[in-house]
BAMARMI-243329 format. One record per atom (N, C-alpha, C, CB): x, y, z; residue in one letter. Coordinates in Angstrom, 2 decimals. Atoms other than C-alpha are relative to their C-alpha. Glycine has a CB too. Layout:
! BAMARMI-243329
c1, c2, c3, r
X, Y, Z, a .
...
END
This chain:
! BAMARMI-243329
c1, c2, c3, r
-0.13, -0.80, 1.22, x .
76.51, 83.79, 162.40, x .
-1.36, 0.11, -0.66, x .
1.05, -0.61, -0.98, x .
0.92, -0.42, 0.69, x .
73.67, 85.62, 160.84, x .
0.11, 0.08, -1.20, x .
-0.32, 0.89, 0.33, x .
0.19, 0.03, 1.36, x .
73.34, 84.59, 157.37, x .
-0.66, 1.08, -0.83, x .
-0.63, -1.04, -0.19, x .
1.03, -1.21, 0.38, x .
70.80, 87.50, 156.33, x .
0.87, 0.89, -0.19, x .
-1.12, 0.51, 1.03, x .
-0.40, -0.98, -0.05, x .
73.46, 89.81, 157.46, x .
1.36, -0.12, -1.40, x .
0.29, 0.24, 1.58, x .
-1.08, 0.29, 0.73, x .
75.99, 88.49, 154.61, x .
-0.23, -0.06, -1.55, x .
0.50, -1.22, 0.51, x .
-0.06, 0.23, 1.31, x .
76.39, 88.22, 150.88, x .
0.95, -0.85, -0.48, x .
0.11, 1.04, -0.58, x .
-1.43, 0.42, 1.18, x .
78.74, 86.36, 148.32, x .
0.28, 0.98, -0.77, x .
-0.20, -1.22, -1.14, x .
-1.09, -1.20, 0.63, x .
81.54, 88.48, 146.54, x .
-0.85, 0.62, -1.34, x .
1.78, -0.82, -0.61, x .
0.42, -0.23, 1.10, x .
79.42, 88.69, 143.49, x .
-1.12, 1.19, 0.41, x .
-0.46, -1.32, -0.70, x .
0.56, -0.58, 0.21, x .
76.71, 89.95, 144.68, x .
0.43, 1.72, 1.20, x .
-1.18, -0.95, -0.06, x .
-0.55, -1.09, -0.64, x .
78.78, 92.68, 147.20, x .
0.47, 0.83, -1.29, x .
1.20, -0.41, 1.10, x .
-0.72, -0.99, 1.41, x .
80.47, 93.79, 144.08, x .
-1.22, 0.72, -0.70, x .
0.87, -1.13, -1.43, x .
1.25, -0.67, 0.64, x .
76.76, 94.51, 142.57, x .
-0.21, 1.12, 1.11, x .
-1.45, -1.11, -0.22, x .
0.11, -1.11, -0.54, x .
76.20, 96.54, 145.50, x .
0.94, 1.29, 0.05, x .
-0.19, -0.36, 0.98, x .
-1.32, -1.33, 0.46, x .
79.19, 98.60, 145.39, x .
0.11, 0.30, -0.91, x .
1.31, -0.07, 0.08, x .
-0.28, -0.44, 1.00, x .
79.14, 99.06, 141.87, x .
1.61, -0.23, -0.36, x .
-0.48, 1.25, 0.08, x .
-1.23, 0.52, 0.31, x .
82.53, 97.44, 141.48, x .
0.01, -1.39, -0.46, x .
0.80, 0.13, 1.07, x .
0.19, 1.53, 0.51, x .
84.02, 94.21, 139.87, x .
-0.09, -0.63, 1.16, x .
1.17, -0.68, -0.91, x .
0.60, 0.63, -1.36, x .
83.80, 91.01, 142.16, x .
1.70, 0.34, 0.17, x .
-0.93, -1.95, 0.17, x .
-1.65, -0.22, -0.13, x .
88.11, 91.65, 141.68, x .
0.32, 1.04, 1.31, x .
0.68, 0.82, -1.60, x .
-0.59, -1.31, -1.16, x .
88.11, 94.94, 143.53, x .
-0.85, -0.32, 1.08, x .
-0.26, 1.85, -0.46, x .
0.51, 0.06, -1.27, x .
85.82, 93.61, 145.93, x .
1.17, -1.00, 1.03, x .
-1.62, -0.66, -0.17, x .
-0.60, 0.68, 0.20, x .
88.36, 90.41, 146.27, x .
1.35, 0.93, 1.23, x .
-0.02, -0.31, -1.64, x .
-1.38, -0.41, -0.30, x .
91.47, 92.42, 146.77, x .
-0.49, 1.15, 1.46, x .
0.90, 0.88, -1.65, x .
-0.16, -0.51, -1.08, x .
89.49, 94.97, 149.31, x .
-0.33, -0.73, 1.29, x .
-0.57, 1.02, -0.12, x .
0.58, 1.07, -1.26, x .
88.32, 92.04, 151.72, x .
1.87, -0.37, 0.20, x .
-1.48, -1.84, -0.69, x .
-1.32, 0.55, -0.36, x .
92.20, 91.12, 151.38, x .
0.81, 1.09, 0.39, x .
0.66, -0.78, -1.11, x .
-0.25, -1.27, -1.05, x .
93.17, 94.95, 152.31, x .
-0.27, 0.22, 0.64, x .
-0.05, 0.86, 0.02, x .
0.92, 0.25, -1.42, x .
90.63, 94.47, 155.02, x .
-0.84, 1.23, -0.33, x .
0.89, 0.07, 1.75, x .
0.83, -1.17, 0.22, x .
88.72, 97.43, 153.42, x .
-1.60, -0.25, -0.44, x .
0.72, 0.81, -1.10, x .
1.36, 0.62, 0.35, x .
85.81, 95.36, 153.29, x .
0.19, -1.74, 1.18, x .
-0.09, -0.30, -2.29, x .
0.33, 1.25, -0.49, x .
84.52, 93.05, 155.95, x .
-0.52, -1.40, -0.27, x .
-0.51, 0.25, 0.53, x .
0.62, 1.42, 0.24, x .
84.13, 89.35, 155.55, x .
0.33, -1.27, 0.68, x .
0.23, -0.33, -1.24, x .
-0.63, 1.65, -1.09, x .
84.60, 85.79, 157.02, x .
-0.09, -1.03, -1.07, x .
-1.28, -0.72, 1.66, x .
-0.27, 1.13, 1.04, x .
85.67, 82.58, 154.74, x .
-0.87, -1.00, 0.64, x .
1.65, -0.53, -0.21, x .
0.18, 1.44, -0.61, x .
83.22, 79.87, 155.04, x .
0.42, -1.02, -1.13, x .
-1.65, -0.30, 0.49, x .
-0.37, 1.05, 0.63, x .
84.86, 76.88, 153.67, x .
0.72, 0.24, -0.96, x .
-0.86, -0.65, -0.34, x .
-1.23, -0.70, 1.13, x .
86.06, 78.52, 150.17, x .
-0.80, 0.65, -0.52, x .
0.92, -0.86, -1.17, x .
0.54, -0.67, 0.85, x .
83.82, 80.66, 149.41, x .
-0.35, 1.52, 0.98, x .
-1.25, -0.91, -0.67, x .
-0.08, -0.76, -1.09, x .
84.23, 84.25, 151.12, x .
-1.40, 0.47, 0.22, x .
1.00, 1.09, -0.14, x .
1.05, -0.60, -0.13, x .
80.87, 85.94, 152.80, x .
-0.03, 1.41, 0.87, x .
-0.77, -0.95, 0.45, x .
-0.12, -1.73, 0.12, x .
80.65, 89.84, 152.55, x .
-1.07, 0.65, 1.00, x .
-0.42, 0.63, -1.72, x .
1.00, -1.11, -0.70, x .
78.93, 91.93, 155.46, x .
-0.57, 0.86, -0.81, x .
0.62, 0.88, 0.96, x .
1.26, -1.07, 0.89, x .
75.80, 93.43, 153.44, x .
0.91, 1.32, 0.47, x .
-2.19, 0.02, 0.79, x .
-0.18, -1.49, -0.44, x .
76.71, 96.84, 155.50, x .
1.53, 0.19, -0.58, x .
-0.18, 0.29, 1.88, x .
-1.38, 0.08, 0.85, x .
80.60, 96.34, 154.57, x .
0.16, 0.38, -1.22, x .
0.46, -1.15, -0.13, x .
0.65, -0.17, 1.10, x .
79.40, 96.44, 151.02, x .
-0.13, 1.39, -0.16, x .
-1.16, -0.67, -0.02, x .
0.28, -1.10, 0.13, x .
77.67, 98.97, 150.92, x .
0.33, 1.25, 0.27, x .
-0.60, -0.08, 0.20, x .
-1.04, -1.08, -0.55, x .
79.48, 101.38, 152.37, x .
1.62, 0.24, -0.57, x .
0.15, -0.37, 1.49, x .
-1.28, -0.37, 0.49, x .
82.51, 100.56, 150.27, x .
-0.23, 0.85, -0.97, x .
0.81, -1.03, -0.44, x .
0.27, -0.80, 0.48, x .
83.13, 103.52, 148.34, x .
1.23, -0.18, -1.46, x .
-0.08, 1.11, 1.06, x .
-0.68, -0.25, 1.04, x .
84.82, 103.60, 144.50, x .
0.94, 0.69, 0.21, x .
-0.57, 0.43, -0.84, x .
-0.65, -1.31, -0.49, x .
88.17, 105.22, 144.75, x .
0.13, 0.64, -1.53, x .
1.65, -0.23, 0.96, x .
-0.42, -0.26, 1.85, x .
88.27, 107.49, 141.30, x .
1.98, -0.21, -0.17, x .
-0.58, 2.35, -0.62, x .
-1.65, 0.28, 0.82, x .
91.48, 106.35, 139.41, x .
0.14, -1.21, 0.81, x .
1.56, 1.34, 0.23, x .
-0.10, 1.61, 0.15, x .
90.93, 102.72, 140.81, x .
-0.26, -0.74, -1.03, x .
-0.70, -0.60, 0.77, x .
0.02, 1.33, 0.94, x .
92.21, 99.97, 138.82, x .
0.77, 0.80, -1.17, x .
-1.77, -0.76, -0.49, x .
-0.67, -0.11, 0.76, x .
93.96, 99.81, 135.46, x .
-0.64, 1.41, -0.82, x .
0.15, -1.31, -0.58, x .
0.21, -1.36, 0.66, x .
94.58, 103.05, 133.54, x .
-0.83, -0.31, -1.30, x .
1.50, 0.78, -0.36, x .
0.16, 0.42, 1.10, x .
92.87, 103.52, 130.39, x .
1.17, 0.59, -1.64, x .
-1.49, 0.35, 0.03, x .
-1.00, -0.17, 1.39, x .
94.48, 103.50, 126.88, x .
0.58, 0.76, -0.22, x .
-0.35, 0.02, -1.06, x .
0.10, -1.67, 0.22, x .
94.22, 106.97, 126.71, x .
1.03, 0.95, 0.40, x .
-1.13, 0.55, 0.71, x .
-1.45, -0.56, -1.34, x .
96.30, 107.92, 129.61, x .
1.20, -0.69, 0.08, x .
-0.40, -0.19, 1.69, x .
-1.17, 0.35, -0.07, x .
98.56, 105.50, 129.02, x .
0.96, 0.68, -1.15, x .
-0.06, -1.40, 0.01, x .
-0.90, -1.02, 1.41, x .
99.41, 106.98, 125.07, x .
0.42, 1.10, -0.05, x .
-0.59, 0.30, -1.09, x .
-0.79, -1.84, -0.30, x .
99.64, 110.72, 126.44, x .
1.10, -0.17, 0.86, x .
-1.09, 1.34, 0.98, x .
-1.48, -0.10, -0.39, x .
102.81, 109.17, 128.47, x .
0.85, -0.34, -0.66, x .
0.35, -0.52, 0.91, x .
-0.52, 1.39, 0.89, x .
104.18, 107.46, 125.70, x .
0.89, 1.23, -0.37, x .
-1.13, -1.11, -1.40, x .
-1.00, -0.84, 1.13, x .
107.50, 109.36, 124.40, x .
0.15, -0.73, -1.95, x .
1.92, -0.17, 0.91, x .
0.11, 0.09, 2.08, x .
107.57, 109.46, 120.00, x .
1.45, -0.66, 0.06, x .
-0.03, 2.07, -1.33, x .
-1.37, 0.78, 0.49, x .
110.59, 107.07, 118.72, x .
0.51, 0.93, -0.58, x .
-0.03, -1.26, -0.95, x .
-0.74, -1.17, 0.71, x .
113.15, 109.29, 117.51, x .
-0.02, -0.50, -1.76, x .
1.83, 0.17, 0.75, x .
0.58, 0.59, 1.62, x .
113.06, 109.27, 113.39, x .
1.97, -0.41, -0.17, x .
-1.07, 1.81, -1.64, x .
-1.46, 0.59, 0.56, x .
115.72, 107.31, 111.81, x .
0.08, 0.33, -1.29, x .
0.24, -1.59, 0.06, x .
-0.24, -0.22, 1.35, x .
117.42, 108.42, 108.58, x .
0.56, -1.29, -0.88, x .
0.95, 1.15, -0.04, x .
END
């Protein structure tokens, strides 16, 4: 194993421009290569980098959630 060729989650997530979470969950969708040494996972640099943001990943914002929101009916 070529160490050079690898990262930790933190700093894969800096490369992708994602949290280390969505990096996390795509190594566990397999949408991101890696190998566990011991307990701490290590991220194929190229894997990384190549993962791509999906737009409308991850939690909605506020915004979008209040324009689904139905109005309480009025009580007399």
């Amino acid at each position: 194993m070529n160490l050079s060729l690898y990262c930790h989650v933190a700093q894969a997530a800096e490369l992708a421009g994602v949290s280390d979470r969505q990096v996390r969950n795509a190594i566990k969708d397999g949408r991101i290569e890696a190998t566990k040494v011991g307990h701490v996972w290590m991220v194929l640099r190229s894997s990384a980098q190549s993962f791509q943001r999906v737009p409308g990943m991850g939690r909605p914002t506020k915004a979008k959630k209040a324009a689904g929101r139905k109005k309480p009916a009025k009580q007399r």
